[in-house]
C-alpha positions as CSV (number, residue, x, y, z in Angstrom):
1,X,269.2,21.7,221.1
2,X,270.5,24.5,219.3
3,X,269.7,27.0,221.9
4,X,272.3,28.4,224.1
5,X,270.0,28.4,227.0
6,X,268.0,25.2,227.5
7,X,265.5,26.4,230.1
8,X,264.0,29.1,231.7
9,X,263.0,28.2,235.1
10,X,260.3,30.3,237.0
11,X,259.2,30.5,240.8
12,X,256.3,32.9,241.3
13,X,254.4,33.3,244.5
14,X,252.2,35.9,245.8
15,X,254.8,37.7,247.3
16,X,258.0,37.2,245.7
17,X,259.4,35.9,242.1
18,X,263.0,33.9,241.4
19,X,264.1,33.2,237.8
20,X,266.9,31.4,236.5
21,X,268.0,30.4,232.9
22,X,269.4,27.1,232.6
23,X,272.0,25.6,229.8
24,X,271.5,22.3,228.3
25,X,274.4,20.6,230.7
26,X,273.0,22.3,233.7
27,X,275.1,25.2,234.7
28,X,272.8,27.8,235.6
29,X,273.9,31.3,233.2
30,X,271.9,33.9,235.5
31,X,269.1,34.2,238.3
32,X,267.0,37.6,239.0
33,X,265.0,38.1,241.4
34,X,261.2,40.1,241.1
35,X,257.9,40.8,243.3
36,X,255.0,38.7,243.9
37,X,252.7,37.2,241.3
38,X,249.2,37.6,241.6
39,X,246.8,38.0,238.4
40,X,243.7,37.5,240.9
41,X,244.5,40.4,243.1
42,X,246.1,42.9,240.0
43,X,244.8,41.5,237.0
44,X,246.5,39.0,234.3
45,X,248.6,42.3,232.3
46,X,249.5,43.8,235.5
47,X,250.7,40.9,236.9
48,X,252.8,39.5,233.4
49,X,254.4,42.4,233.5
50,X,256.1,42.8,236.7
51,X,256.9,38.9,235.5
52,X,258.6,39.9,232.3
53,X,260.9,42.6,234.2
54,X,263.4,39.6,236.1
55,X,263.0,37.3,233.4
56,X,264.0,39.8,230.8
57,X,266.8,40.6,233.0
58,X,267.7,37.1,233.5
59,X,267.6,36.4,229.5
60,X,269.5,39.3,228.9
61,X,272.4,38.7,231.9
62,X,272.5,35.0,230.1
63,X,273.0,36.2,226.4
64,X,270.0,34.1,225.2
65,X,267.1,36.3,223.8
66,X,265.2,33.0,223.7
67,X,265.7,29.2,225.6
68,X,264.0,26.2,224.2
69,X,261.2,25.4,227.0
70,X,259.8,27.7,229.9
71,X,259.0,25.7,233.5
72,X,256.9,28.1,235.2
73,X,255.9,27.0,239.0
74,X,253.2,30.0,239.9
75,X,251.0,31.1,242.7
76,X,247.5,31.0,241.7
77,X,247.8,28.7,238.9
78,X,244.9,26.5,241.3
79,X,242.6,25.1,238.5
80,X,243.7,23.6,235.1
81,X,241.2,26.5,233.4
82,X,244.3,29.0,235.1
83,X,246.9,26.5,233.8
84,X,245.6,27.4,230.3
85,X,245.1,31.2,231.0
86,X,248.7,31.7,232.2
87,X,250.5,29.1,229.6
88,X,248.9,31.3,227.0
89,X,250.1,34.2,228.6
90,X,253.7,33.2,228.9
91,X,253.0,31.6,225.5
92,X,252.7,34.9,223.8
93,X,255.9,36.4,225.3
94,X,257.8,34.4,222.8
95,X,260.4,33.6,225.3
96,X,260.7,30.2,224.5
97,X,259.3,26.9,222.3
98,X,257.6,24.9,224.4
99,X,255.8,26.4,227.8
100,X,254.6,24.3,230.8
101,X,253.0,26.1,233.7
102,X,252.2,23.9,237.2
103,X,251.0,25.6,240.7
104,X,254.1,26.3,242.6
105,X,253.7,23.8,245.2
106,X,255.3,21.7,242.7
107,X,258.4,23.2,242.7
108,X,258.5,22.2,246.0
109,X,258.3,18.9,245.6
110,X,260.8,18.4,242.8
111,X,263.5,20.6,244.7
112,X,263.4,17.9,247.4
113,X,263.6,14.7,245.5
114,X,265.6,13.3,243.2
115,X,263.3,11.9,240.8
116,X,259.5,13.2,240.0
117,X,258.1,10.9,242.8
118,X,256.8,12.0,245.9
119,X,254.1,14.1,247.7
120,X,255.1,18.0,249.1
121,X,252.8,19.9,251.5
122,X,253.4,24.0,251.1
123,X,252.1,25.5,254.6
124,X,253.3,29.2,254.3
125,X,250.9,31.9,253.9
126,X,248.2,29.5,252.9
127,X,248.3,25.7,252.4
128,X,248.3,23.5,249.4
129,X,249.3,20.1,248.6
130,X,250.2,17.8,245.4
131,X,252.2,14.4,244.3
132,X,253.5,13.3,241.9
133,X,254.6,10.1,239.9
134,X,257.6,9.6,237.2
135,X,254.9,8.3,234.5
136,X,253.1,11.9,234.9
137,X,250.0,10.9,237.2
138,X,249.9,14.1,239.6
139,X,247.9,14.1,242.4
140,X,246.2,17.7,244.3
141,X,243.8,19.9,245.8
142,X,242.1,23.6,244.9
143,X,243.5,24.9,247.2
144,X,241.0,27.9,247.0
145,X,240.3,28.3,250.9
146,X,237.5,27.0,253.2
147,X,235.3,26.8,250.9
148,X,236.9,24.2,248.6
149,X,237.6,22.3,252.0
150,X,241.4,23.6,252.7
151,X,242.1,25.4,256.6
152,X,245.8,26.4,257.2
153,X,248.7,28.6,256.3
154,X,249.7,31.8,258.2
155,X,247.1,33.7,257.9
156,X,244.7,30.8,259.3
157,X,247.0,30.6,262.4
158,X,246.9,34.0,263.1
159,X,243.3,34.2,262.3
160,X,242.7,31.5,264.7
161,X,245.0,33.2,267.3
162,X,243.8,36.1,267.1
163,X,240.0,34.0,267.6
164,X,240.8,32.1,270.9
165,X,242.3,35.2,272.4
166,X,239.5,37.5,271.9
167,X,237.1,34.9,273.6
168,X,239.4,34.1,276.4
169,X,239.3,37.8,277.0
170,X,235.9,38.7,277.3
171,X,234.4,35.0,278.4
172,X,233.2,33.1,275.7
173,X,236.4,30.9,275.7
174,X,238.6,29.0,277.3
175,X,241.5,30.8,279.0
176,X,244.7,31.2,277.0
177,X,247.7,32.9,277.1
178,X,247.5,34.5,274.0
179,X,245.1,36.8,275.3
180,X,248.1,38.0,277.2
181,X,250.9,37.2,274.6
182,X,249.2,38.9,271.8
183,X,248.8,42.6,273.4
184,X,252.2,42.4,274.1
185,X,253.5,41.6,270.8
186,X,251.5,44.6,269.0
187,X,252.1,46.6,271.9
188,X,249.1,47.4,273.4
189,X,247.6,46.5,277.0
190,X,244.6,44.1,276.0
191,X,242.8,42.3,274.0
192,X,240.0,44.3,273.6
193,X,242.6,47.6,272.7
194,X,244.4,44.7,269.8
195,X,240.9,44.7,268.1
196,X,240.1,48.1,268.2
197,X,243.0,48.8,266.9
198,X,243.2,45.3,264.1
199,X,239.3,47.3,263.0
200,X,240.6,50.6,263.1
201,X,243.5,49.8,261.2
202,X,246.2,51.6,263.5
203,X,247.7,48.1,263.0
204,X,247.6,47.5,259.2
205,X,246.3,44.3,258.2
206,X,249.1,42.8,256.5
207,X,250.8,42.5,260.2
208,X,247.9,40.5,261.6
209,X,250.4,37.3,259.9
210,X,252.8,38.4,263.2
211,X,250.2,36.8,265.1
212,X,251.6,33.1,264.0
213,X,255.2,33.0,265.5
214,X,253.6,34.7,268.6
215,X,251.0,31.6,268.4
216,X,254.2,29.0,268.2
217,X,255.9,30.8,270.9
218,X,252.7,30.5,273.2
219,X,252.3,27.4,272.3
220,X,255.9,26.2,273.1
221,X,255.4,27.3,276.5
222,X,252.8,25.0,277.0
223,X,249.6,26.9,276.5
224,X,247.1,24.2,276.1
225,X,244.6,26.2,273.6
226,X,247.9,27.0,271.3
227,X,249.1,23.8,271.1
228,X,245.7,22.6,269.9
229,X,245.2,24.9,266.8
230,X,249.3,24.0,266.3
231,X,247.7,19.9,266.2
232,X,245.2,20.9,264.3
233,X,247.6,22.3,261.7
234,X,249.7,19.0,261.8
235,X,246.7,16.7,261.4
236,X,245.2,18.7,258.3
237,X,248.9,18.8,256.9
238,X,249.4,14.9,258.0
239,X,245.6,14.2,256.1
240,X,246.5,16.1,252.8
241,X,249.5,14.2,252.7
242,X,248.1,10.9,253.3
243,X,245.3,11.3,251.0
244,X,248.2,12.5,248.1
245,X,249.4,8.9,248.4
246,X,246.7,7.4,248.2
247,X,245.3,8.6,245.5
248,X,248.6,8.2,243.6
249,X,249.2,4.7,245.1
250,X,252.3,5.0,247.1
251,X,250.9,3.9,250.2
252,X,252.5,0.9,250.2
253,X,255.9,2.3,249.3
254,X,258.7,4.0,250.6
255,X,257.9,7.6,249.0
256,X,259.3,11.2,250.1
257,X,256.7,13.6,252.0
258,X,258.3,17.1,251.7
259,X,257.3,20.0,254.0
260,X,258.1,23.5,252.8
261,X,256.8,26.9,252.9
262,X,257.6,29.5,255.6
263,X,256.2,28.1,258.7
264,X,257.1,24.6,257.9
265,X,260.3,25.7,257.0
266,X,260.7,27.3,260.5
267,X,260.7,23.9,261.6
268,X,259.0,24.3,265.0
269,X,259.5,20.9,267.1
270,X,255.6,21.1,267.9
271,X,254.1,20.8,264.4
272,X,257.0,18.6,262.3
273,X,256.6,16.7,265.4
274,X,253.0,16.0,265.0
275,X,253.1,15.8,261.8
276,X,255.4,12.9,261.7
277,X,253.8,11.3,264.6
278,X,250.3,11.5,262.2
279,X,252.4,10.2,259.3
280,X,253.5,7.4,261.1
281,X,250.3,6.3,262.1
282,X,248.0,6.6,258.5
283,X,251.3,6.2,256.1
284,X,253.4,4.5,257.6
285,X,256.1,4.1,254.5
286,X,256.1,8.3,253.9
287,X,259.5,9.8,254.8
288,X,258.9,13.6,255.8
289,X,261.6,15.7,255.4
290,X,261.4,19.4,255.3
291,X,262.7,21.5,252.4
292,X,264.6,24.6,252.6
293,X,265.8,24.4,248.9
294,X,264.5,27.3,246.9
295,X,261.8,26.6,244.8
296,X,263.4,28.0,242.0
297,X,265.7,24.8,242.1
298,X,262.0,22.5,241.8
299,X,260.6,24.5,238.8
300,X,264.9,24.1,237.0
301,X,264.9,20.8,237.5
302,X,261.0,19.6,236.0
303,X,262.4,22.2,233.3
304,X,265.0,19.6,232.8
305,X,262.7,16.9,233.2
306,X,260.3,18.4,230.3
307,X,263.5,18.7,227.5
308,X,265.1,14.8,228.3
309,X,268.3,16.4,229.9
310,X,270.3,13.7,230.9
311,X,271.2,13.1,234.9
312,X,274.5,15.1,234.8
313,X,272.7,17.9,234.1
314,X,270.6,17.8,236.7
315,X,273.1,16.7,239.2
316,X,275.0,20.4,237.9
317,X,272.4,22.1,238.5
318,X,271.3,20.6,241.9
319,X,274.6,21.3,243.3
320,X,274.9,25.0,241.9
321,X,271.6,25.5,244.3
322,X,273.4,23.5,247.4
């Protein structure tokens, strides 16, 4: 290839970025490690910068000023129209030849399969979905929020927690025990004192995402109003995937379903339960497993794919992440 490096592999979410430079047999020369990506919320130079700081690092720890072919797997990259925007932004970096960017759910996918083939679900602090098939048919969703039809992730639990707790509390719901749960956790003695406080910001918002392992825990008790936003988390999850396959045609096939992000990840019996117990019904042939890989691994190895390396070298590389 004529390059000492062969690719530079990058993870970027919203909240953290991993970056690894790959040789053309495989062996992984360096990793760094950087904050969150997110052009939307700090604007596209901004946001390419604190990108260039661990992938400078990286190239620099590696000895290669320059590898042949960039694999970028970002947050926000939603919409082909943002695919363009940040491919010409890596683009004119000059790190590499060739650049291909994808959404970062991808590198989900491809950490957990051995082949481009498959369908991953990402529920961490949002929700998003894609497939994909060796002969480069992809399958996805926006991914944008409500609005383009999508309800899950973190935030959504807590947000619906946070919902069925204040009407429990002053009548307008059902009784739950996360009325009770809730106050506890953030330390206060009600419901009504957690929203003064949520409005007031004596809590700051970005703890309001505590309110989903409190909803899990709740829910494993047996609270009947947490369990049911918990099944309504596993149907959506189950629907995406099912869709995915069907769009891509692998209904009828024996095809990896892979479950990451954080609060799959977690692996709570309650919602891989259901999820599987959905699956089982709609796809019968799916085979969900959930991924704990990093991501960084997913985005490496469809580096690989994108240059032809041969198996060995991705079979290296797999095992330097395992």
């Amino acid at each position: 290839m004529g390059l000492t490096a062969a690719v530079l592999a990058v993870d970027a979410g919203n909240s953290k970025t991993d970056v690894a430079v790959i040789a053309p047999d495989g062996r992984v020369l360096s990793t760094a490690g950087g904050g969150g990506f997110r052009p939307p919320a700090d604007g596209m130079d901004k946001a390419m910068a604190a990108l260039a700081a661990p992938v400078t690092e990286a190239l620099r720890t590696a000895g290669a000023p320059k590898v042949t072919h960039v694999s970028a797997c970002l947050a926000n990259a939603d919409l082909p129209v943002e695919e363009e925007e940040l491919t010409e932004a890596i683009a004119s970096r000059a790190w590499s030849e060739s650049v291909t960017v994808r959404n970062d759910t991808f590198a989900i996918l491809r950490a957990g399969v051995s082949e481009p083939r498959g369908v991953a679900v990402v529920c961490g602090a949002g929700i998003n979905c894609v497939g994909m098939r060796p002969d480069g048919r992809t399958a996805r969703f926006p991914a944008l929020g409500r609005f383009s039809g999508d309800w899950g992730g973190g935030w959504a639990l807590a947000e619906e927690a946070l919902y069925h707790a204040a009407r429990a509390a002053d009548g307008r719901g059902e009784p739950t025990a996360l009325a009770t749960t809730l106050p506890a956790h953030y330390g206060v003695p009600d419901m009504p004192a957690l929203i003064e406080a949520l409005h007031l910001n004596r809590i700051p918002h970005h703890r309001r995402h505590e309110a989903t392992p409190v909803l899990f825990a709740t829910a494993s008790q047996g609270d009947p109003t947490a369990r049911s936003v918990i099944d309504h988390q596993a149907a959506e999850i189950a629907t995406m995937a099912t869709v995915a396959l069907t769009r891509l045609d692998l209904l009828t096939e024996e095809t990896p379903v892979l479950l990451g992000g954080s609060v799959l990840a977690a692996n709570h019996p309650l919602l891989t339960d259901g999820i599987r117990t959905r699956l089982a019904a709609a796809a019968p042939k799916a085979v969900p497993h959930v991924v704990t890989a990093r991501p960084v691994l997913g985005a490496a190895l469809l580096g690989l794919d994108d240059v032809e390396a041969p198996p060995e070298a991705h079979d290296r590389l797999r095992a330097h992440f395992t």
